[in-house]
C-alpha positions in Angstrom: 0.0 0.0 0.0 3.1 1.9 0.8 4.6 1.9 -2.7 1.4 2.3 -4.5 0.7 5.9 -2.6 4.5 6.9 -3.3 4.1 6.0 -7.2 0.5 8.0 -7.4 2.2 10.7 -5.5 5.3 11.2 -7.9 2.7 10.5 -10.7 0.8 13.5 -9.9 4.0 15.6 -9.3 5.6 14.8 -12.5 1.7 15.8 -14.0 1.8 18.8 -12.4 5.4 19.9 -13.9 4.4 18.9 -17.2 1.4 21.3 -17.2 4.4 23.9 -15.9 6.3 23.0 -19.1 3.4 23.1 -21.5 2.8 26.4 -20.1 5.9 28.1 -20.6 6.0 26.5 -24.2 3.1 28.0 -25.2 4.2 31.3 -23.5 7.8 31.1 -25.3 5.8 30.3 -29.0 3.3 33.4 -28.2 6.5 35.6 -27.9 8.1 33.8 -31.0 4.6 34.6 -32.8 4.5 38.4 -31.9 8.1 38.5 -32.3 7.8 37.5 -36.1 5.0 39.6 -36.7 7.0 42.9 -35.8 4.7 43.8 -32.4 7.7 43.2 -30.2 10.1 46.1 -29.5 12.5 44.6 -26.9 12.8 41.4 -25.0 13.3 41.8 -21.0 15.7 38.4 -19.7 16.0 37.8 -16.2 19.4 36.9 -15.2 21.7 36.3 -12.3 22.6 40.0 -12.5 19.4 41.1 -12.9 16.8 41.7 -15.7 18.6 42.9 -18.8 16.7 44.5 -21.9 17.5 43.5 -25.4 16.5 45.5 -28.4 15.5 43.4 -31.7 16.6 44.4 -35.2 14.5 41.4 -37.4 13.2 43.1 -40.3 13.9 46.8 -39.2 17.5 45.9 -39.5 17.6 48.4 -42.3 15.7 51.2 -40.5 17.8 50.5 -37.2 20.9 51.2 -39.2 19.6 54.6 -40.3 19.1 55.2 -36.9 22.1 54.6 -35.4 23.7 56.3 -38.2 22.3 59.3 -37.1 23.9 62.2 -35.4 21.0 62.6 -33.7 19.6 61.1 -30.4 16.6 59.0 -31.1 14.1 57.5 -28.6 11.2 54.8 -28.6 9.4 55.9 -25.5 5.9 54.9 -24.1 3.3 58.2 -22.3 5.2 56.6 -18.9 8.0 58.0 -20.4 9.6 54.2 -20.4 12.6 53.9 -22.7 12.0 51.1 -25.2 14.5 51.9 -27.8 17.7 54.6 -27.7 20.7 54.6 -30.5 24.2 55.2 -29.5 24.3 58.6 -30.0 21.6 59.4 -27.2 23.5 57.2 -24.8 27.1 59.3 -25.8 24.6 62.4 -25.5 23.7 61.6 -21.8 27.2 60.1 -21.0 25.8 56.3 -20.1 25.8 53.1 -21.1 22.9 51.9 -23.9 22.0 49.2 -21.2 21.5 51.3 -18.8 19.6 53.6 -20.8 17.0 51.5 -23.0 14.5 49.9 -20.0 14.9 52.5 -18.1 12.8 55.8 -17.4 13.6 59.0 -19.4 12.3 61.2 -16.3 15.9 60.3 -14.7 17.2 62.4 -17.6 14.9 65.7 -17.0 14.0 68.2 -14.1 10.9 68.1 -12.4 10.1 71.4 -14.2 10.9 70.0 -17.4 8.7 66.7 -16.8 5.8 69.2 -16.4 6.4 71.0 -19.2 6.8 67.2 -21.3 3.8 65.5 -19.6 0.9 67.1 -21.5 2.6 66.5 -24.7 2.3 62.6 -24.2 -0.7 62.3 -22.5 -2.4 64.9 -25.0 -0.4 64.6 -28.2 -0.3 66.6 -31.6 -0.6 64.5 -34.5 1.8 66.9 -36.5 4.2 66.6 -33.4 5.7 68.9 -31.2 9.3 70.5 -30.3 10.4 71.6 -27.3 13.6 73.0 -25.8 15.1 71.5 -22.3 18.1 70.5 -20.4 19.0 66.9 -20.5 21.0 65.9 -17.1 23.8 64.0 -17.6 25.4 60.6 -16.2 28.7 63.0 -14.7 25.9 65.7 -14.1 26.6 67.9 -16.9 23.7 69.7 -18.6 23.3 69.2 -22.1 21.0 71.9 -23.8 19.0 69.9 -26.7 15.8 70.4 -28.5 13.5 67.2 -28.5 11.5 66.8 -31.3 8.0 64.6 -30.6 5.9 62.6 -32.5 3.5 59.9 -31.9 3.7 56.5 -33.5 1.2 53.9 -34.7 -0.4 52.0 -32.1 0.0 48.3 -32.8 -3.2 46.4 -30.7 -4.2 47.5 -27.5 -0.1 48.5 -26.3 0.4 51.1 -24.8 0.7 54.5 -27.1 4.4 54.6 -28.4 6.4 58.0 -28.6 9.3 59.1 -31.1 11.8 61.1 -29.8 14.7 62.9 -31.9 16.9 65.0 -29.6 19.5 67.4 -30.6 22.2 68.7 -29.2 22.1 72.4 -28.8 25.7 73.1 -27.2 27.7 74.0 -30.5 24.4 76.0 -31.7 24.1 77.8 -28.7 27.7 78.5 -27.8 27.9 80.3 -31.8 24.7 82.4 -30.2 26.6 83.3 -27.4 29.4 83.8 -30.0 26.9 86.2 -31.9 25.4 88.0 -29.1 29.1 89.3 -27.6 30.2 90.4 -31.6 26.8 91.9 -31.9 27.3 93.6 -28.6 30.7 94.9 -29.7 29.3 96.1 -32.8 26.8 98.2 -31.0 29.5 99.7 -28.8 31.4 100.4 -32.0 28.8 102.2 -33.2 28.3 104.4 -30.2 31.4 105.3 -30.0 31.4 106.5 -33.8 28.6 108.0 -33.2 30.1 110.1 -30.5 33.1 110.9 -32.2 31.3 112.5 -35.2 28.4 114.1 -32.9 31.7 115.8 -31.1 33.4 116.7 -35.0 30.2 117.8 -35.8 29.0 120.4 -32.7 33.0 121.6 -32.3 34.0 121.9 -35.9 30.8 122.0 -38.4 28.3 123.6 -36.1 31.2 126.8 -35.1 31.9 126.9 -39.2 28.2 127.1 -39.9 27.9 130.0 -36.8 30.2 131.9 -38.1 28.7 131.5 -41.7 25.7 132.9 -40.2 27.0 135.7 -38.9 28.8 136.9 -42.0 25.3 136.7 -43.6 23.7 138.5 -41.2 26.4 141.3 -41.9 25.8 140.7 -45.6 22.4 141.7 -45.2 22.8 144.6 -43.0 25.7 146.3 -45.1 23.3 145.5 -48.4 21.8 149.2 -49.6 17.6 149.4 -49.2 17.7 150.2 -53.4 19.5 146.6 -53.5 15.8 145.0 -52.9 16.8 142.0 -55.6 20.7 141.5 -53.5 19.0 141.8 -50.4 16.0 139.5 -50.9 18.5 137.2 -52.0 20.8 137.8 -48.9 18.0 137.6 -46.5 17.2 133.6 -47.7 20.4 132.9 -47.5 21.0 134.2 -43.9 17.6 131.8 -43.0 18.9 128.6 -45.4 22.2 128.6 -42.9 20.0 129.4 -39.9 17.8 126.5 -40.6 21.0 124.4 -41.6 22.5 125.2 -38.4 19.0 123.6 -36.4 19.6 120.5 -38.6 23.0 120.0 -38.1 22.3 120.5 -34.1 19.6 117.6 -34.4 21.4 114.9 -36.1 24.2 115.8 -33.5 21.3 115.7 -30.4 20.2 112.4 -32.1 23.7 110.8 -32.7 24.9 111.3 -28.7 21.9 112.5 -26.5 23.1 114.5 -23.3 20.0 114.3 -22.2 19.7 110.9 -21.8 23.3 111.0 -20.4 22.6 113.8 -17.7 19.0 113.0 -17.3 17.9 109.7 -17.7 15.7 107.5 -19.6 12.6 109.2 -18.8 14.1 112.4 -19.7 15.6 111.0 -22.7 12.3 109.5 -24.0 10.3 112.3 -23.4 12.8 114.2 -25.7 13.1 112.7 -28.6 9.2 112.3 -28.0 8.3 116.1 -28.4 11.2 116.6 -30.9 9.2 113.8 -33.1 6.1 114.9 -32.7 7.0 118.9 -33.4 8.8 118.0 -36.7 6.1 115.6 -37.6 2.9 116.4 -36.7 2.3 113.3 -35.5 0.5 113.1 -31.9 2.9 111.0 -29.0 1.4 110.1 -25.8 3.8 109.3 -23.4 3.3 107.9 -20.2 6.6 106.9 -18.2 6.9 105.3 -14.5 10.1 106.9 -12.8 12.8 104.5 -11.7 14.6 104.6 -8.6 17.4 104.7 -9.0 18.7 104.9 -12.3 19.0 101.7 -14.9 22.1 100.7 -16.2 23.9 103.1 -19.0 23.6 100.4 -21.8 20.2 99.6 -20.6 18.8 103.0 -20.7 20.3 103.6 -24.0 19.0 100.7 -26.0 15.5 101.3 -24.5 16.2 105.0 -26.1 17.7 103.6 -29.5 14.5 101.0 -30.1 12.1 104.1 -29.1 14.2 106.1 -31.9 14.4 103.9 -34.2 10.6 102.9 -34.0 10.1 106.5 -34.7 12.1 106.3 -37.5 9.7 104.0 -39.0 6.4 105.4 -37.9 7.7 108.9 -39.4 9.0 106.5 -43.4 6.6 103.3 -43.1 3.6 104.2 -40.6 1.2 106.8 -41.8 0.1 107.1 -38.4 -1.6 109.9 -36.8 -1.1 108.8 -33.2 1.6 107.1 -31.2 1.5 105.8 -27.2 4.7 105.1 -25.2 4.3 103.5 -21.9 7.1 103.0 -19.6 6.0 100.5 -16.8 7.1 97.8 -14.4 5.7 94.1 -15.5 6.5 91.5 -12.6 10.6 91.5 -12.3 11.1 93.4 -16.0 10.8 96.9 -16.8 8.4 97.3 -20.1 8.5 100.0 -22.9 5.9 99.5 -25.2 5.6 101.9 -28.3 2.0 101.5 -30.2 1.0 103.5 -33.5 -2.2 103.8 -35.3 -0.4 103.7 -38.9 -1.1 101.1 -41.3 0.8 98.0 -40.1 2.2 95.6 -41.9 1.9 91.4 -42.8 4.2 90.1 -40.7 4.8 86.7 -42.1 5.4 88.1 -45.7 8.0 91.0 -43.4 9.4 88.2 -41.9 9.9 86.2 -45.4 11.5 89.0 -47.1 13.5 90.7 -44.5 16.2 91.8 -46.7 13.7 94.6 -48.1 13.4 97.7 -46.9 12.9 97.9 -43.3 14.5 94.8 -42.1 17.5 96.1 -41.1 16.4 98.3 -38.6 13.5 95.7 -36.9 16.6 93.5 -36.6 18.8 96.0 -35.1 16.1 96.5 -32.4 16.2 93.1 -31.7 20.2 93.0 -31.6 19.8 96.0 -29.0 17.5 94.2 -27.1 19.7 91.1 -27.3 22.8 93.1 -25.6 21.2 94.4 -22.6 19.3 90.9 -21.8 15.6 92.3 -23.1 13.0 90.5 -25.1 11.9 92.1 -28.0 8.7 91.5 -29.5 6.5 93.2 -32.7 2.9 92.7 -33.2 1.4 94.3 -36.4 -2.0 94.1 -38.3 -1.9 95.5 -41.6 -4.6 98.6 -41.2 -4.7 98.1 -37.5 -1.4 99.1 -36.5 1.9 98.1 -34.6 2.9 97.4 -31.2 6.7 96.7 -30.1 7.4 95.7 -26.4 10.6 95.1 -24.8 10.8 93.3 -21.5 14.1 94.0 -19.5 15.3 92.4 -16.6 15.1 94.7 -13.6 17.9 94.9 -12.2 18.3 94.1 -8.0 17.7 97.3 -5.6 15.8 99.3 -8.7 12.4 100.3 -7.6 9.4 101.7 -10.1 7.4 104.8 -8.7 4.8 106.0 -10.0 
């Protein structure tokens, strides 16, 4: 009775591991299956070391190669932000091993602030993709600037949705902005500095020579006998040619250096060049201007001035306004000039497309400007409805706004 217990016993043990076996066979022949029909990604193996992921090339080997080819970082990634799939030159990018990257999450790669910012655009996505701009943290923890670009693949069954990711390295592209920005800096200084030289040649030399010009008219006319009406007529229009010659010379010198801005301030400054505008004009400027305590910085307060001059400018060639607002105000932590006009705006795309016309130069100096001191430039313009430019500068610690 004994042995006939013990042989039903290992019977139904050996029954039971066969069911095991069958089990895992049909498991292992479902992967095979899915496998072969291109719905598996990657294969995760446990191991004595651990569970290691492997990534399958099959009939994408061709694709794969592309990808790994590419100078590019590019990423299979689920809306977990799970990495299925990474090439080489994502793992170089982030300074770690491809093992270590492909099974693991991309969040260890991203702030919190930048998860945020990354979140909507997989649980929400854009069919046409998205791009957006972050800083990826690196193995040795480096910061790497990059621009990711997003797109969401086709979902094969009821997996989970699937992600593209292409990321780029922005260092070399931002380090020739950087580049930019200083020489564009240095070109603005250059300018300045020309620009005081000749207003200096201009009031010392030109201006005296054009003074004493005037005065030798003015004797002209007065030595010039009554009979002489023709001689003196003649004398007279000269004596008031020179006198007006003498105001022109004095503004493009005002323009080229302002004192008043220098001795002053910005306020001062802007409220200047305001009334000289709208005297010689005709055009209406309403200017409203909080005072700062104390005073912005030198290259501050004079690209604020230049961008208000040089929007002027325009208004006075381009505009045909009848009516310009200048508001100087504090927004949050920035200082904000905003110059709207009533003219006749402008298509901004078409501007945008053919920037090398007439015009361009001087938007894009107003952005360069804005550049050097740290400000953000931005132009709005309808066409018939006007334009609006707004600059947004940092304020600096310790300056207060009143009024």
């Amino acid at each position: 009775m004994k042995t006939t217990r013990h042989t039903s016993s290992s019977g139904l043990a050996q029954s039971r591991e066969l069911g095991v076996l069958r089990g895992r066979l049909a498991e292992a022949e479902g992967a095979l299956r899915a496998i072969l029909a291109g719905e598996v990604d990657t294969v995760l193996v446990a191991g004595k070391q651990g569970d290691q992921v492997f990534t399958l090339e099959g009939a994408e080997r061709s694709y794969r190669v592309l990808i790994e080819s590419m100078n590019e970082g590019a990423l299979t990634v689920t809306v977990d932000k799970t990495i299925l799939y990474a090439n080489q030159c994502f793992a170089k990018m982030v300074k770690c091993p491809l093992e270590q990257v492909t099974g693991g999450s991309f969040r260890r790669f991203i702030s919190a602030e930048d998860r945020s910012i990354l979140r909507p655009l997989l649980r929400r996505p854009n069919k046409s993709g998205a791009k957006i701009q972050i800083l990826l943290n690196a193995a040795d923890g480096s910061q790497i600037p990059v621009q990711i670009s997003i797109r969401p693949l086709a979902k094969k069954g009821f997996g989970p949705a699937l992600f593209g990711f292409v990321v780029t390295d922005l260092t070399v592209a931002r380090r020739a902005e950087e580049l930019l920005r200083t020489l564009a800096h240095r070109v603005v200084q250059a300018q300045e500095a020309e620009r005081g030289r000749v207003a200096l040649e201009l009031h010392d030399t030109i201006t005296q020579m054009l003074c004493a010009v005037l005065a030798r008219s003015q004797v002209l006319v007065d030595k010039l006998p009554a009979r002489n009406t023709q001689a003196k007529v003649e004398a007279v229009k000269l004596h008031e040619i020179i006198g007006r010659t003498i105001q022109e010379v004095e503004r493009i010198t005002h323009n080229l250096r302002p004192s008043v801005l220098d001795h002053l301030g910005l306020v001062a400054g802007l409220r200047d060049t305001s009334t000289e505008f709208a005297r010689r004009t005709g055009v209406a400027v309403t200017l409203v201007c909080a005072r700062l305590t104390p005073r912005l910085p030198a290259d501050t307060e004079l690209a604020l001035y230049r961008i208000l001059q040089e929007t002027l400018k325009n208004v006075e060639t381009h505009a045909r306004a009848r009516h310009v607002t200048v508001h100087l105000t504090k927004q949050g932590g920035f200082v904000q000039l905003t110059i709207n006009d009533d003219g006749i705006g402008f298509d901004q795309a078409h501007h945008a497309a053919g920037r090398k016309g007439k015009g361009g130069l001087g938007l894009l100096g107003m952005r360069e400007r804005a550049a050097c001191v740290g400000a953000v430039l931005k132009i709005t313009s309808v066409p018939r409805a006007g334009t609006t430019i707004e600059v947004n500068v940092p304020l600096p610690p310790g300056v207060t706004v009143v009024g």
